[in-house]
N, C-alpha and C positions, 0 to 999 in steps of 0.2 A: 253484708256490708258492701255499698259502692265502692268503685272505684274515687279514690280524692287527690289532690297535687301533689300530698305527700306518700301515694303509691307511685305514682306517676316517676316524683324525683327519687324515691330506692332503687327505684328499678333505673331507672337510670344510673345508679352507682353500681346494680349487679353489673352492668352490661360493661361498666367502666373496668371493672375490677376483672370481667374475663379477657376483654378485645382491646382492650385499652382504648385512648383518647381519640388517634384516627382512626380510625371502625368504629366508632361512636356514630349511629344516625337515629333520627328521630324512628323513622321504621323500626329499626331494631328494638328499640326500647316499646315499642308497641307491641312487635312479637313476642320479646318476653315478657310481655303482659297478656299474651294472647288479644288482644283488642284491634280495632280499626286503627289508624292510625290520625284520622282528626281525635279522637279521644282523647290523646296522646297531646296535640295540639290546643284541644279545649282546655289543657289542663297548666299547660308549657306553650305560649304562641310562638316562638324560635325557637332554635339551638342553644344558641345564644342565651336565652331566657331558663334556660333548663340547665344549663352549665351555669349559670349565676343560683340557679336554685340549689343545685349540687356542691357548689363550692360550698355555700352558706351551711349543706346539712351535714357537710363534712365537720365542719367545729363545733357538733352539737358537742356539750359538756368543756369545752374548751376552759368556759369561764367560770363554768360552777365550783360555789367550794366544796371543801376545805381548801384552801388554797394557805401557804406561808404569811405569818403576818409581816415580817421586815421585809420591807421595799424588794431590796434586791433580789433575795431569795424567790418571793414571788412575782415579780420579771420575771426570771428565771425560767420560774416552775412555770408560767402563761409561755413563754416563747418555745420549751421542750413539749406542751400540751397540740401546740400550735404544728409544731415541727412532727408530731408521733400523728397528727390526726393527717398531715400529708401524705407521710409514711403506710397510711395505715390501706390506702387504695391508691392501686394503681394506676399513675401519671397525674397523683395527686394535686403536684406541686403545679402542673404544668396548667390542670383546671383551676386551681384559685390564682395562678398568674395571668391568668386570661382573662378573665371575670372582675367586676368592680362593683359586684354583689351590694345595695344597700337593703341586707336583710337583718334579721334578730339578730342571730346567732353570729354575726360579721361585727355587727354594730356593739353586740355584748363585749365580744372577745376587743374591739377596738374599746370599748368604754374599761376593760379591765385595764389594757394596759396605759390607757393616757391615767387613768384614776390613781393608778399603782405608783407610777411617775410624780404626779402631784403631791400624792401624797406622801413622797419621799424626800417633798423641797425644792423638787424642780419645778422652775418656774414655766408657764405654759408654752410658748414658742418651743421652747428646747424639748417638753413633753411632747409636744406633738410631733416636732424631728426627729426626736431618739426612739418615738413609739414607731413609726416610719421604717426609720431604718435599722430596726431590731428585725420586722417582722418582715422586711424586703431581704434581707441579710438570710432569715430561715430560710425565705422560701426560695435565694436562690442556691445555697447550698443542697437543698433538700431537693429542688429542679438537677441538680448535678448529677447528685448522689443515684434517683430514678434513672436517670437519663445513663449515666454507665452502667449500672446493673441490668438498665435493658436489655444493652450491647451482646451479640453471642461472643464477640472477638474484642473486647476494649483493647486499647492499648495504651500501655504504662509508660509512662513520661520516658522512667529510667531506661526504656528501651529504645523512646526515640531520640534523645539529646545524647550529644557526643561531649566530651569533655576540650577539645580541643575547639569546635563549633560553639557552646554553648557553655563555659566554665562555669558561671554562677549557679545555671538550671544544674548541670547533674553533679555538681556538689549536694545540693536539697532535693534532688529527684524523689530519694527514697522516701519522702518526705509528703507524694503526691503521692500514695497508692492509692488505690480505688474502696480499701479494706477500711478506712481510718476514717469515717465520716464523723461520727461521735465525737471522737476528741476532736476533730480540726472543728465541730462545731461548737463544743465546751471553749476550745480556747475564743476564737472570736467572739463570742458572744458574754464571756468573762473582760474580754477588752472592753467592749459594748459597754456594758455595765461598771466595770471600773472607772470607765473615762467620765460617767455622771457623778461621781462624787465629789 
C-alpha cells in the first residue's frame, strides 16, 4: 500500500507525541517515514497545512455517538470528548490553538455542538457564542494544564504570593494547584452550561 495524506498526518502526530510541538519539522516527519522529504510535502504543502491536518485528526470520534440525549449532558459529554482528544497527545491543545483547520472532523465536532445548542432552545447567535466559548474555554485550560506538566520545576502559586503582598491570591492559593485540572474544568464549564438556561 502507498504512502497517503493520512500516513503522512499520523506520522506526524507520532513525531508530535515523542518531541513535542517545537521539534516538530517537516523533515522529521519524513524521517519517521523513512521517505524523502517532498513526499512528505506532496502530501502536506506547509507546516502549517500538516498542523491544520493534525489538529482535525486529533477529534477523530469527537462527535460520533452515542452520545447523551439532553442538551446539557451532551455539551457536556462533546466538550470532555474534545478536552481528552487534546489531552490524549502531546501539546495537543497548543496545535489545535494554532490551526483554524476547516476539516471533517473540525466541522463535525463544531456541527455537534452548535446542533446540541439549538436543539436545547437556544436561539442561534447565543449558539454559536456559547459553542465558541465552550470550546476556546477547553482548549485554554487544557493549553494550561500541558503547558505546567511540561515544566521540570512549575511553580505553585502558594509558593510565590505572600499574604501581606498579595491577601486575596494566597487566601485561594491552594486553590491553583497544578494537580486539580479536572474539577477546575468540571466547574467552569458546569457555569458554561448553567448560564444557558
Amino acid at each position: 500500500m502507498g504512502l497517503n495524506r493520512e500516513h503522512v498526518v499520523r506520522a506526524g502526530l507520532e513525531v508530535l507525541d515523542e518531541i513535542g510541538l517545537d521539534a516538530l519539522t517537516m523533515r522529521k516527519v519524513a524521517n519517521h517515514l523513512g521517505v524523502q522529504l517532498n513526499t512528505v510535502y506532496w502530501h502536506a504543502a506547509s507546516k502549517p497545512a500538516l498542523l491544520a491536518a493534525m489538529a482535525d485528526l486529533m477529534l477523530e470520534g469527537c462527535a460520533d455517538e452515542p452520545l447523551p440525549r439532553h442538551w446539557q449532558k451532551r455539551l457536556r459529554e462533546l466538550a470532555h470528548r474534545y478536552r481528552g482528544a487534546m489531552l490524549a497527545h502531546r501539546d495537543g491543545a497548543r496545535v489545535i490553538a494554532g490551526t483554524f483547520p476547516v476539516e471533517p472532523r473540525t466541522l463535525q465536532l463544531g456541527e455537534a455542538f452548535v446542533s446540541t445548542l439549538l436543539a436545547g432552545g437556544i436561539e442561534p447567535r447565543t449558539a454559536a457564542w456559547s459553542a465558541w466559548a465552550i470550546a476556546y474555554y477547553t482548549m485554554g485550560i487544557t493549553q494550561e494544564q500541558q503547558a505546567i506538566t511540561a515544566l521540570e520545576h512549575p511553580v505553585h502559586l502558594a509558593e510565590a504570593v505572600t499574604a501581606d503582598r498579595y491577601p486575596a491570591l494566597s487566601q485561594v492559593a491552594d486553590f491553583f494547584g497544578p494537580d486539580d485540572f479536572d474539577r477546575r474544568f468540571d466547574f467552569g464549564l458546569d457555569l458554561l452550561i448553567a448560564n444557558l438556561s
